[in-house]
Residue, then its C-alpha position, 0 to 999 in steps of 0.5 A: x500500500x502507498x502510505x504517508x510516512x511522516x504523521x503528526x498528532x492532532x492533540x500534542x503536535x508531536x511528529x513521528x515515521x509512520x515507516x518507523x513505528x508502523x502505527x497512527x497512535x502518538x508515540x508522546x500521548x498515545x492519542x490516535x488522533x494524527x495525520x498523515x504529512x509527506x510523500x507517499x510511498x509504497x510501504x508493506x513492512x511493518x516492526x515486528x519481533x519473533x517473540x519466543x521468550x515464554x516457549x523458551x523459559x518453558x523448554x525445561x520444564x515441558x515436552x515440545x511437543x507440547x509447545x509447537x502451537x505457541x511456537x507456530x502462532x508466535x510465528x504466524x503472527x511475526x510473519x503476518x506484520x512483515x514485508x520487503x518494501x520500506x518507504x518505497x525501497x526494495x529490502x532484501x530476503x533475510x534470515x530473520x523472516x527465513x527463520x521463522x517460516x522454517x521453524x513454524x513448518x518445523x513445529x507443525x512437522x515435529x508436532x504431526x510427528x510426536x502425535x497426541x502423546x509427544x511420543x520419542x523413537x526408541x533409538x534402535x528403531x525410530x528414523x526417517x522411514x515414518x516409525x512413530x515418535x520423534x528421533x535425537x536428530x529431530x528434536x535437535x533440528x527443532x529446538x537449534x531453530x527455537x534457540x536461534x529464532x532471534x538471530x536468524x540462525x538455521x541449520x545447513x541443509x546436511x544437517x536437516x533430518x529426512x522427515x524435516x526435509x517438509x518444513x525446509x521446502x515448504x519454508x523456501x517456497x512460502x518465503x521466497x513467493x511472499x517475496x516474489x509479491x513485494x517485488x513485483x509491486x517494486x517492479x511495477x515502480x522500478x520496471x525491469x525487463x531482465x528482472x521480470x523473467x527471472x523473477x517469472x522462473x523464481x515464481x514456477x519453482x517455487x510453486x513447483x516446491x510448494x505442490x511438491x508440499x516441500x518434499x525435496x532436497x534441503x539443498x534444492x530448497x536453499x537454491x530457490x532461497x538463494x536465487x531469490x536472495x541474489x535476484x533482490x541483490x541486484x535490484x536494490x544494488x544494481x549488481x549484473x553479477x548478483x542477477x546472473x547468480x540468480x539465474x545459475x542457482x535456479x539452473x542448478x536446482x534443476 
């Protein structure tokens, strides 16, 4: 949406950045009385923050079987708020928002996994075959996301269970098609021919992915990450190397 960025109250007179705080109310008065001043420009990010801090205080003291639809709301509601232009500049695919969408298909898998009794693999039997119960290496994936939500840190894609290989795919796909919006509203503003036909290709394997239900090799999944990663480079850098990047990280994927 185009939206005023500077906002002024009515009842204290106090200015502020609406593409800032992402809110009408008066930061001095808290009064909801303002108007909007200034250019308008596109704008679909809003402040937000991936707030886990009560799954995390209660991570000793209960299964996480029993926590995942904390962590998946905590993730909605995170992702909901966030976009990739600011002020009518195109901001890049980050890890924060990367993180998130991965630990909430993370949480949904695990949860499906563990079943009503949030059930373990006895070690000699469980794995990636479909046993019951949730595996070491499944319950490692998991909490190293949970831990790491506010640095944006994830795990490489060896390091990505079997059964887990769901939730890195599905995560790539939701990520990079929401992206895939905001650059085509910038594109609209910014025409880009060159641009336009790979983000074309982003898009189809994208949903390509996502009709898969994320079943594909995590390193597929973190090619169409990185393409669309390298396809942003280049609009908001102008950097030729960046597009031709994108361009052999999607061949590859093939």
């Amino acid at each position: 949406m185009e939206v005023r960025g500077e906002r002024e109250c009515t009842e204290c007179g106090t200015r502020w950045s609406y593409f800032e705080t992402g809110s009408v109310a008066c930061p001095e008065c808290g009064s909801l009385r303002s108007v909007g001043t200034g250019e308008r420009r596109r704008h679909t990010d809003a402040p937000a923050e991936l707030d886990l801090t009560s799954v995390l205080a209660a991570l000793d003291e209960e299964p996480l079987s029993g926590l995942v639809e904390e962590v998946k709301e905590a993730c909605r509601g995170y992702l909901r708020r966030r976009g990739f232009i600011r002020a009518g500049e195109l901001a890049p695919l980050d890890d924060a928002y990367l993180a998130a969408a991965e630990l909430k298909h993370a949480a949904d898998v695990y949860g499906r996994i563990a079943g009503p009794g949030g059930g373990r693999a006895d070690a000699t039997v469980g794995g990636p075959d479909g046993d019951a119960g949730v595996t070491d290496d499944e319950e490692w994936y998991v909490t190293t996301l949970l831990r790491a939500a506010d640095t944006g840190e994830r795990p490489s894609a060896r390091e990505v269970p079997p059964r887990m290989h769901e939730a890195r795919g599905l995560a790539a796909a939701e990520a990079v098609l929401e992206y895939r919006t905001d650059v085509a509203t910038y594109l609209d503003d910014h025409p880009d021919r060159e641009a336009a036909r790979t983000l074309g290709a982003v898009r189809d394997r994208a949903k390509r992915v996502e009709a898969l239900e994320g079943d594909v090799a995590p390193a597929e999944a973190d090619a169409l990450v990185d393409a669309a990663v390298e396809l942003g480079r280049y609009l908001i850098a102008d950097d030729l190397d960046a597009l031709a990047s994108a361009r052999d990280r999607l061949n590859d994927a093939e």
